[in-house]
Backbone bond lengths (Angstrom), bond angles and torsions (degrees), N, CA, C in turn:
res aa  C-N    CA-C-N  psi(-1)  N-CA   C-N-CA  omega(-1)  CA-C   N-CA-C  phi
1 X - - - 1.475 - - 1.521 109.87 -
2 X 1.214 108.54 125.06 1.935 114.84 -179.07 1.714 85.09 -78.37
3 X 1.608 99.08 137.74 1.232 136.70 160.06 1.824 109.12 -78.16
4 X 1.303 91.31 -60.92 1.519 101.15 -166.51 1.725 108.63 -133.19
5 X 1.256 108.06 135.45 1.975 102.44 -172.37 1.576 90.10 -146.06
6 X 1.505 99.77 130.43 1.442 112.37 -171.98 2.160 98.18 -124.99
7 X 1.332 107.95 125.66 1.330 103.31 -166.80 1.415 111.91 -133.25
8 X 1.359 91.90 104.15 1.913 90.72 172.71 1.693 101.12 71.28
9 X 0.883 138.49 12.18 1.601 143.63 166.88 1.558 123.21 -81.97
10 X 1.728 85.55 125.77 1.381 118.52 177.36 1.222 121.82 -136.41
11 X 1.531 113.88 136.60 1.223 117.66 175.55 1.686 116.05 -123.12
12 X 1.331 105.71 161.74 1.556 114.13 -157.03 1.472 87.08 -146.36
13 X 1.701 98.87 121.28 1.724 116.05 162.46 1.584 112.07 -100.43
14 X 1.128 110.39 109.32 1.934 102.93 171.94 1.718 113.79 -97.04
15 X 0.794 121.94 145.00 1.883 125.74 -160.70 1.505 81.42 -145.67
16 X 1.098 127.05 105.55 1.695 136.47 141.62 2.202 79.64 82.50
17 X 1.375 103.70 -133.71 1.049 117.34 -166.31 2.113 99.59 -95.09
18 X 1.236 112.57 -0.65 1.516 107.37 175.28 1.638 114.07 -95.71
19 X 0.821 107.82 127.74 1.529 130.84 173.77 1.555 118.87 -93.38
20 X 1.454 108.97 130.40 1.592 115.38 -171.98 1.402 107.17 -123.70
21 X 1.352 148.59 106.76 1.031 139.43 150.19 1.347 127.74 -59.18
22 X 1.633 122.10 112.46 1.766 104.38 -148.74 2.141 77.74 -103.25
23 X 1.341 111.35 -32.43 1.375 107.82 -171.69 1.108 101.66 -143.56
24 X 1.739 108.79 138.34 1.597 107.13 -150.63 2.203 77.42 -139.51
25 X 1.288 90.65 76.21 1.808 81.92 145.41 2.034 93.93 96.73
26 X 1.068 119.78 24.84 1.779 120.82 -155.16 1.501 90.00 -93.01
27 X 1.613 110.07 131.27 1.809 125.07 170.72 1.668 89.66 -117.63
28 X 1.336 119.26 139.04 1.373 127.84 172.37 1.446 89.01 -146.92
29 X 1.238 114.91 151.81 2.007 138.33 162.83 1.654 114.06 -115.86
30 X 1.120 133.15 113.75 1.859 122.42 -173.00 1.742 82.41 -117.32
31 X 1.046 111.14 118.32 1.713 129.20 162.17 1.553 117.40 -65.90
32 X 1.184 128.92 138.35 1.665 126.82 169.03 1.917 107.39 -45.73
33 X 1.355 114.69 100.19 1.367 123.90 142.73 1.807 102.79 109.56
34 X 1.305 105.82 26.55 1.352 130.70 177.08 1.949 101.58 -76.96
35 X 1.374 108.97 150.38 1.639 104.86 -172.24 1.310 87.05 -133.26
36 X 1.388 135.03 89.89 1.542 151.03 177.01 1.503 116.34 -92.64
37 X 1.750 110.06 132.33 0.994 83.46 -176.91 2.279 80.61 -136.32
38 X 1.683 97.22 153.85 1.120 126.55 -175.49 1.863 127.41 -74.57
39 X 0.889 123.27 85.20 1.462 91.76 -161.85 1.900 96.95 -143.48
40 X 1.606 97.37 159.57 1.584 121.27 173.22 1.579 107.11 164.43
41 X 1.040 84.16 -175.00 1.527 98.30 172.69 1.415 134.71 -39.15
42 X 1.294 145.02 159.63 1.214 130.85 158.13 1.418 106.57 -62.69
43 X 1.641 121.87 144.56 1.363 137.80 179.55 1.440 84.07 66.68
44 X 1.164 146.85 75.13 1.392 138.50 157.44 1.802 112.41 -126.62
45 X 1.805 100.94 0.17 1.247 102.36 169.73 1.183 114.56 108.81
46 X 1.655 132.74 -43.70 1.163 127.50 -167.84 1.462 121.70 -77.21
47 X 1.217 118.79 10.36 1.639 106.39 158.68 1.448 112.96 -93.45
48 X 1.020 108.75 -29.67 1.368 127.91 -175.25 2.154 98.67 -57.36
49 X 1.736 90.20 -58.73 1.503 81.10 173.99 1.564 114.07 -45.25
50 X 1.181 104.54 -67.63 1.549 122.49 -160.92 1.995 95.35 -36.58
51 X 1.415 111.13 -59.28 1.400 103.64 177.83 1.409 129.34 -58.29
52 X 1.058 110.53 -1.08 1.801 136.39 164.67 1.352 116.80 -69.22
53 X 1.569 100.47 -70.93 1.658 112.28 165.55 1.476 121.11 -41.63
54 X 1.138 115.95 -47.96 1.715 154.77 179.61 1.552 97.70 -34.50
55 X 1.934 114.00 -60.23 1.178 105.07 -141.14 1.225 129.10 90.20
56 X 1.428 101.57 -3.42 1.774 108.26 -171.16 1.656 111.33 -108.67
57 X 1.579 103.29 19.12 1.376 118.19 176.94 1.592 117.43 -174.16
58 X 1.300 123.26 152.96 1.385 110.30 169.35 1.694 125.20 -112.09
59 X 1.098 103.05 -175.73 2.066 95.74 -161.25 1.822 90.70 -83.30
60 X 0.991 121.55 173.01 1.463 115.13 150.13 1.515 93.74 -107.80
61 X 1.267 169.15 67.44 1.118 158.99 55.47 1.412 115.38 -121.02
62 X 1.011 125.04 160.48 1.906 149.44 171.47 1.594 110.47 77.66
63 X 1.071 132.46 149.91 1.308 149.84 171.79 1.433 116.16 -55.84
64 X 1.683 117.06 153.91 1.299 130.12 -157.96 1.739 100.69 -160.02
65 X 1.523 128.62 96.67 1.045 126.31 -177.56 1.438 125.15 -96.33
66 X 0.916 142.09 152.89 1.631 140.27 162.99 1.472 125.12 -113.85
67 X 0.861 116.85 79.78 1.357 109.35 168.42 1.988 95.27 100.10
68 X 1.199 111.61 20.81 1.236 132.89 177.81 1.319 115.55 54.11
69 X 1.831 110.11 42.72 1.401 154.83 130.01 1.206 123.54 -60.46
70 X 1.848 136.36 92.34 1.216 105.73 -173.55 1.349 107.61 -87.53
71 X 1.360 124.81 150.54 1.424 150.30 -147.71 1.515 104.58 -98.87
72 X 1.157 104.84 -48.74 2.263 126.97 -157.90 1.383 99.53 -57.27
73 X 1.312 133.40 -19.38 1.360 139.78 -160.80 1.525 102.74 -111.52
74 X 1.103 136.85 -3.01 1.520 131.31 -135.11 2.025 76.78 -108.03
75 X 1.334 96.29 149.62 1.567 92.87 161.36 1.410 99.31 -94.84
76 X 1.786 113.74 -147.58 1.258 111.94 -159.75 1.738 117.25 -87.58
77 X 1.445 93.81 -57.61 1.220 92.34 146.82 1.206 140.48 2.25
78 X 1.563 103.75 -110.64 1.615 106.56 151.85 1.464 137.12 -27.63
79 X 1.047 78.76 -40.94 2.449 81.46 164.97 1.129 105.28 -74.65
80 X 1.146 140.53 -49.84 1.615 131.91 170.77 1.139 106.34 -56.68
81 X 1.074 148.24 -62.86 1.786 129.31 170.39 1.435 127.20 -59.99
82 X 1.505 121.80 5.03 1.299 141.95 168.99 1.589 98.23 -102.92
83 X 0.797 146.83 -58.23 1.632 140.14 145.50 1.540 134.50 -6.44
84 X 1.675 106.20 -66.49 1.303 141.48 173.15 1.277 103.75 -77.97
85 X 1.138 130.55 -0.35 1.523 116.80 179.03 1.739 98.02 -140.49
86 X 1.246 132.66 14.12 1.490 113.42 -174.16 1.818 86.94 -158.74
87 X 1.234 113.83 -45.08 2.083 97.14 -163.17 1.198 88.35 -129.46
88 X 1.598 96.09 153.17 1.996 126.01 -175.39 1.757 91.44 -128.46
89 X 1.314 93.75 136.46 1.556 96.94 -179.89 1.580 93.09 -132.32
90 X 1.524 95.65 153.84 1.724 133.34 -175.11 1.452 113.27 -113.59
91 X 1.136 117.24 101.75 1.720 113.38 176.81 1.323 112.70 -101.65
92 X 1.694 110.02 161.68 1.019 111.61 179.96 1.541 133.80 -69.50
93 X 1.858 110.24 -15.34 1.175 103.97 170.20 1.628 111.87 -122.36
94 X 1.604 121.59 43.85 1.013 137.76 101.04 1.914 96.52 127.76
95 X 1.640 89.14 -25.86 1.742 113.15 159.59 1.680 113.99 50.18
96 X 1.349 102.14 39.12 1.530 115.19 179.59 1.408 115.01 -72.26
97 X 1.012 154.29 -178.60 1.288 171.58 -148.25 1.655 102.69 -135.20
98 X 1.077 140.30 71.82 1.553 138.98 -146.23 2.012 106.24 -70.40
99 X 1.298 113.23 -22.14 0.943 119.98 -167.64 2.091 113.37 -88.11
100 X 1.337 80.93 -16.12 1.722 95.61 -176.66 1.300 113.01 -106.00
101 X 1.334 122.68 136.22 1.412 130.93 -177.93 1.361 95.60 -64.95
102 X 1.879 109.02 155.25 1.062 112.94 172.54 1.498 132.10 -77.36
103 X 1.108 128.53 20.94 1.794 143.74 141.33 1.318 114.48 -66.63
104 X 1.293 115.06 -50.49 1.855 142.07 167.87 1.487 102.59 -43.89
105 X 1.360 120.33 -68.77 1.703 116.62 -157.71 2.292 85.70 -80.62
106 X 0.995 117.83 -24.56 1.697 100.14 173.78 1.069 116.10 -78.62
107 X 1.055 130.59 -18.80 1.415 138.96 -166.47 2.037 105.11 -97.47
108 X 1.383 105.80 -28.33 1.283 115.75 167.27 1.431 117.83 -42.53
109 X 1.285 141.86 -36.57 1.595 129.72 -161.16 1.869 80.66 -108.81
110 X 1.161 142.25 -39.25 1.331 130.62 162.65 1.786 120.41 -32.67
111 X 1.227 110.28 -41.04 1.385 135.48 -159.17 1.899 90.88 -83.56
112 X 1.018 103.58 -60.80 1.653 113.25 -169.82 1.902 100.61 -66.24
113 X 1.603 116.36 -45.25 1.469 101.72 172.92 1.674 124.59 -84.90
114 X 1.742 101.32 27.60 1.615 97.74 -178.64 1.292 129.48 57.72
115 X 1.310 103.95 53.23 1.864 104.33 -176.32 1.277 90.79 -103.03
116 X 1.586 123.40 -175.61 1.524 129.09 -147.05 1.487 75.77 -115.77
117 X 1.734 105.38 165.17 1.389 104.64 176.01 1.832 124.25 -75.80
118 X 1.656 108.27 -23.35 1.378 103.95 -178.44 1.825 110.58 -67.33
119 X 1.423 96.46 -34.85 1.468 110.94 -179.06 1.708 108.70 -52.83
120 X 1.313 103.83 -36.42 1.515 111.71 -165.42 1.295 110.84 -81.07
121 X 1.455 119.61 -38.71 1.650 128.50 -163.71 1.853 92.65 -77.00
122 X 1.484 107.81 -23.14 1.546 110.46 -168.63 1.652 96.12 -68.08
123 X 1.462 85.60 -76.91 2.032 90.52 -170.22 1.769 98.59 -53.10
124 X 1.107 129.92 -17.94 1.905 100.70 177.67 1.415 108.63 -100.24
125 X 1.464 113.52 10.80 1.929 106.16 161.44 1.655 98.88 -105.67
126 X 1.121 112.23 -16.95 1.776 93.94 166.86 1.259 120.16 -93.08
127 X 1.577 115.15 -11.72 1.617 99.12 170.00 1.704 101.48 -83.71
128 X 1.737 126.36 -36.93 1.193 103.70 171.09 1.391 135.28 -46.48
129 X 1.530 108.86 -22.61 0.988 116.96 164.92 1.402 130.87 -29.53
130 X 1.685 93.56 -80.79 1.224 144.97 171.28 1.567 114.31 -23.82
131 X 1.561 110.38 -65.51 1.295 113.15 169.08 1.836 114.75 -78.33
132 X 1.637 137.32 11.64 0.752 109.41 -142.46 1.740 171.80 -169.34
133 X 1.329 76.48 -126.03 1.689 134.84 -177.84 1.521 128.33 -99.35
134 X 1.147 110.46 27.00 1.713 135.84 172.35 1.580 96.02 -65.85
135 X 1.099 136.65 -44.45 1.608 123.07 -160.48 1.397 84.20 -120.80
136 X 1.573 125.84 31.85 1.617 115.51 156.26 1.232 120.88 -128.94
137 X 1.752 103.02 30.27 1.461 112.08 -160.21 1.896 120.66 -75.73
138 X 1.245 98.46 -34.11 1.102 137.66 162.15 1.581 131.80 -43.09
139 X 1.734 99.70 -55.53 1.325 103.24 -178.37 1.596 124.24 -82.67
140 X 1.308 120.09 153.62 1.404 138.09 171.74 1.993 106.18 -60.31
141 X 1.129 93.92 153.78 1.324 120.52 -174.11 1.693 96.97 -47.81
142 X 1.334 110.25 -61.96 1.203 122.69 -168.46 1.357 113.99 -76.71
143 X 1.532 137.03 23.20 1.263 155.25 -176.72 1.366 100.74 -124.73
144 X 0.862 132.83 -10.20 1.945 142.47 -160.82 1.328 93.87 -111.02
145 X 1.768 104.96 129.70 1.095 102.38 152.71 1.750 128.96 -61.51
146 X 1.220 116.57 -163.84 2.059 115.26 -177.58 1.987 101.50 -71.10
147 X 1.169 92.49 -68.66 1.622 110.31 166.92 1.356 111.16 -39.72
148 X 1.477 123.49 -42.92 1.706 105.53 -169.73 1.720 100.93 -102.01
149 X 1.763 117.97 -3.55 1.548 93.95 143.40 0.967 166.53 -107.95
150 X 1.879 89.47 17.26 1.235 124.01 166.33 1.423 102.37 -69.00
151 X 0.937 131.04 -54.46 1.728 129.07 -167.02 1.954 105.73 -66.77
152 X 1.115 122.19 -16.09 1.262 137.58 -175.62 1.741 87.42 -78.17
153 X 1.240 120.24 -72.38 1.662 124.90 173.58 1.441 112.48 -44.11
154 X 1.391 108.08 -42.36 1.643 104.60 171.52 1.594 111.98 -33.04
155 X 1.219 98.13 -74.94 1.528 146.54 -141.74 2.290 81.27 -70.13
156 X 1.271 105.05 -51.90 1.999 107.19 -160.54 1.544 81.65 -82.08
157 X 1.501 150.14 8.86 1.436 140.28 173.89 1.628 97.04 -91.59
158 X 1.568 96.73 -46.80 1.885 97.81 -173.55 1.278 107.18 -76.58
159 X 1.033 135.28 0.87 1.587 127.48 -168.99 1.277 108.25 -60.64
160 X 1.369 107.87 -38.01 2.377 92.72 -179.88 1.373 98.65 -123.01
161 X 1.103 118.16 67.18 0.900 115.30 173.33 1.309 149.63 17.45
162 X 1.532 104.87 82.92 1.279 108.48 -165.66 1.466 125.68 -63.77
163 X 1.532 134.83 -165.77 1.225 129.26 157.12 1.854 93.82 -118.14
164 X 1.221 123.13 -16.34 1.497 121.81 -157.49 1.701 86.10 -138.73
165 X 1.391 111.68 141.55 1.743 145.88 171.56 1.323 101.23 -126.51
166 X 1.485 103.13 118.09 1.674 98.17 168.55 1.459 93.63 -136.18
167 X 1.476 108.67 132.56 1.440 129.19 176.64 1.436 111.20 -112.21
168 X 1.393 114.37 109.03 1.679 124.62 155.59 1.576 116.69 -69.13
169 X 1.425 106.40 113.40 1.906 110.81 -175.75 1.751 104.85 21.93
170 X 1.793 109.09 78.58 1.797 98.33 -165.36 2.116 91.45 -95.84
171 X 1.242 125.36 33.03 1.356 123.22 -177.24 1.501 96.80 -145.09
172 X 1.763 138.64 5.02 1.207 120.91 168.83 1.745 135.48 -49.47
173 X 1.597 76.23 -42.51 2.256 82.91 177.60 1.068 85.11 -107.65
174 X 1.187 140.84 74.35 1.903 136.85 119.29 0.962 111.29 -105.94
175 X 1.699 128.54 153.34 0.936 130.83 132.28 1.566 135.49 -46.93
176 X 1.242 114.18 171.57 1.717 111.88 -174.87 1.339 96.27 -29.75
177 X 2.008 83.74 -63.97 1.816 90.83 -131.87 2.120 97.97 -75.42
178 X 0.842 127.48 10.46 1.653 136.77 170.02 1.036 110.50 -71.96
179 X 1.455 97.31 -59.65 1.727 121.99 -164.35 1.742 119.56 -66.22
180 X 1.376 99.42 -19.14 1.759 128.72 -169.27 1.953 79.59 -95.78
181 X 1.048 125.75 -46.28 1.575 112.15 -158.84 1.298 94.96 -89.52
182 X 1.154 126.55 -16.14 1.735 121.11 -175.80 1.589 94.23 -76.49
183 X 1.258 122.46 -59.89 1.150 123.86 168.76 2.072 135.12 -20.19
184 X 1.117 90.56 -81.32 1.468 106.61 147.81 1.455 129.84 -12.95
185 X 1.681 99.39 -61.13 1.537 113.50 -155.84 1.389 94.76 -95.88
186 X 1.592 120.25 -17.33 1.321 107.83 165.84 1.655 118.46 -83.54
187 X 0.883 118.75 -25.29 1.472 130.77 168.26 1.489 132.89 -71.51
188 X 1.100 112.07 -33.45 1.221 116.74 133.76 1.315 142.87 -70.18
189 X 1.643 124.21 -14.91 1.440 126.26 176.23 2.239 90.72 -85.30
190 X 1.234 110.66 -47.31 1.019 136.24 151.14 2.170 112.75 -6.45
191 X 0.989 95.03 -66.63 1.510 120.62 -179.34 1.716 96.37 -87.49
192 X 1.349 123.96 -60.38 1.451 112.06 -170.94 1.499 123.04 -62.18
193 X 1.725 106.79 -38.53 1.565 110.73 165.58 1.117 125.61 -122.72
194 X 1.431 127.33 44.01 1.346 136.41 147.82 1.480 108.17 48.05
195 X 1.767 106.67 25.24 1.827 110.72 155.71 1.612 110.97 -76.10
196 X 1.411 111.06 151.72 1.185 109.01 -173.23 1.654 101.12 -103.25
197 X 1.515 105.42 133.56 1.530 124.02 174.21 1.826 122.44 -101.55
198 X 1.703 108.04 97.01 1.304 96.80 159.55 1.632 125.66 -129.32
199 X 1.390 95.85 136.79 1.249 114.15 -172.99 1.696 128.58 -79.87
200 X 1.119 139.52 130.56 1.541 118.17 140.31 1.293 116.41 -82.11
201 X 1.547 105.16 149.41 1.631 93.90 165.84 1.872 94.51 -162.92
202 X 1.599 92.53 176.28 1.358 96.21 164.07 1.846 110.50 -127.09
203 X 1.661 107.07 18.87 1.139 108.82 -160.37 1.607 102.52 -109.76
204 X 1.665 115.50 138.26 1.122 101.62 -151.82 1.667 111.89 -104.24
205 X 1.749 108.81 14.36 1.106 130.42 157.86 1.645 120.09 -65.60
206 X 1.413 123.85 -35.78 0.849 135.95 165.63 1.558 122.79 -69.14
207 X 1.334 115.65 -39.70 1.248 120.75 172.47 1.781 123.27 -67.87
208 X 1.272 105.25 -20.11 1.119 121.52 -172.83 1.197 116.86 -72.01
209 X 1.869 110.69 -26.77 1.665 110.71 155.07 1.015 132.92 -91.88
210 X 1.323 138.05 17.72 1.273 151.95 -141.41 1.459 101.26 -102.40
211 X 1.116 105.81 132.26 1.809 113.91 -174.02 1.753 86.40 -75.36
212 X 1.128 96.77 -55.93 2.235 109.04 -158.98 1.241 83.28 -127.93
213 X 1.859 102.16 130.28 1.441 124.85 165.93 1.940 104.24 -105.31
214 X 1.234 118.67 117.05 1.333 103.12 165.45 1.682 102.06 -122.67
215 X 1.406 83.46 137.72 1.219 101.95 -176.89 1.761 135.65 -109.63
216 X 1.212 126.98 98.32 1.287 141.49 -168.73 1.823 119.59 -78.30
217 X 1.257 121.18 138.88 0.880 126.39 -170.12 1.670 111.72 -155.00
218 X 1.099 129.26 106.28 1.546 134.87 -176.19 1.744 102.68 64.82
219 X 0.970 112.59 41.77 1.489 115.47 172.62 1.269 114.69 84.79
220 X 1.442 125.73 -20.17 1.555 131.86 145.16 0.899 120.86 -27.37
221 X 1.540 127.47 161.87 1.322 135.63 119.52 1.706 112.44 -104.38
222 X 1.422 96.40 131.85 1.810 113.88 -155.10 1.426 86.67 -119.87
223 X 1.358 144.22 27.06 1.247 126.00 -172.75 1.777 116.13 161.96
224 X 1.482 110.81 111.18 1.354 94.30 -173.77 1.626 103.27 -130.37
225 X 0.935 130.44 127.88 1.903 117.12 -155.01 1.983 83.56 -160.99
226 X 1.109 70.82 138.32 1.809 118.17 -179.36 1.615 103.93 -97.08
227 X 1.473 91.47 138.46 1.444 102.50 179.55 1.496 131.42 37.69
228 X 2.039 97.77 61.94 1.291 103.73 -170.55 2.089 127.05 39.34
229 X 1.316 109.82 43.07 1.190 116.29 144.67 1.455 135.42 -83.75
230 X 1.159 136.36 76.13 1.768 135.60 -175.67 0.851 119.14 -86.73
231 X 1.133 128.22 142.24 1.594 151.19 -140.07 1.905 75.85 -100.60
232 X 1.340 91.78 125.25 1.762 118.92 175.57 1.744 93.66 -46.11
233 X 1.151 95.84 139.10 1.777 121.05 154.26 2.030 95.67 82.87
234 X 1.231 99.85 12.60 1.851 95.68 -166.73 1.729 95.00 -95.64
């Protein structure tokens, strides 16, 4: 079952009289419980995809489905309830709510789709679980180490259960040994509930778990390889 189907899509940024082609013509397929990861150059397109997939932008030409929903047509609205009801996203600078304990910012996308409170206190002690973070339920953003608020973002992406995880560079401000456990804990939630995880990155810790590397370059895709195969010199 395709998760995510991107068809014949391109997008075009114009700034004054300069024109950018960020994706010139890109078909991708993401299967239910696939762990993909995005990668090239800077300006090589793949965030740009990822904010496509997202909902957090539209193509200027070809179709973009979810869940074999097409998306490209949706106004805004509707993409926010295509969001809130299907993909949890992971950023790189970790995009917490600084003022809310970390039970508070997981419990946040619960809160916004109207779940009951017993329902809610349930799913945010099993995702603390999940990442954990049982005796970090409590603390503020700014009490967390880098690593334990990344796993807090883990944890507020799965809250309604997505079918789609999309991570923007989600291991840039870690260290190794963080960046190696962020890894992990997505790959294993990954394997336990058969949500599908795709990443951009330029980090090659991340790539290193990657079932399928596709690889983008000038709005291309120059490379699509299974089970961590990469096209030499990438």
């Amino acid at each position: 079952m395709s998760v995510a189907r991107v068809e014949n899509v391109t997008r075009t940024y114009t700034i004054g009289e300069i024109e950018t082609k960020a994706l010139q013509g890109v078909s991708l397929e993401i299967a239910q419980g696939e762990f993909t990861t995005l990668i090239g150059p800077s300006g090589s397109g793949k965030t740009t995809l990822l904010q496509l997939i997202g909902c957090l932008d539209l193509p200027t030409s070809g179709q973009i489905y979810i869940n074999d929903q097409e998306v490209s047509g949706l106004n805004r609205n509707e993409r926010a309830d295509m969001r809130q009801n299907n993909i949890g996203f992971i950023f790189q600078f970790f995009a917490l709510i600084p003022t809310l304990s970390a039970y508070e910012n997981i419990e946040m996308p619960l809160l916004l789709g109207g779940l009951g409170t017993d329902a809610r206190q349930k799913r945010v002690n099993e995702l603390l679980e999940a990442v954990d973070l049982v005796d970090r339920g409590h603390h503020r953003p700014g009490q967390l180490s880098g690593g334990q608020q990344q796993r807090v973002a883990i944890a507020r992406a799965l809250a309604t259960n997505p079918s789609l995880i999309l991570a923007d560079e989600p291991t840039a401000n870690l260290d190794t040994a963080n960046g190696r456990q962020i890894m992990e804990i997505m790959t294993r939630l990954n394997k336990e509930t058969g949500v599908t995880f795709v990443f951009a990155t330029h980090d090659p810790r991340v790539i290193a778990y990657a079932q399928r590397v596709v690889t983008l370059r000038d709005g291309l895709i120059v490379e699509n390889a299974e089970d961590g195969e990469i096209l030499l010199g990438e």
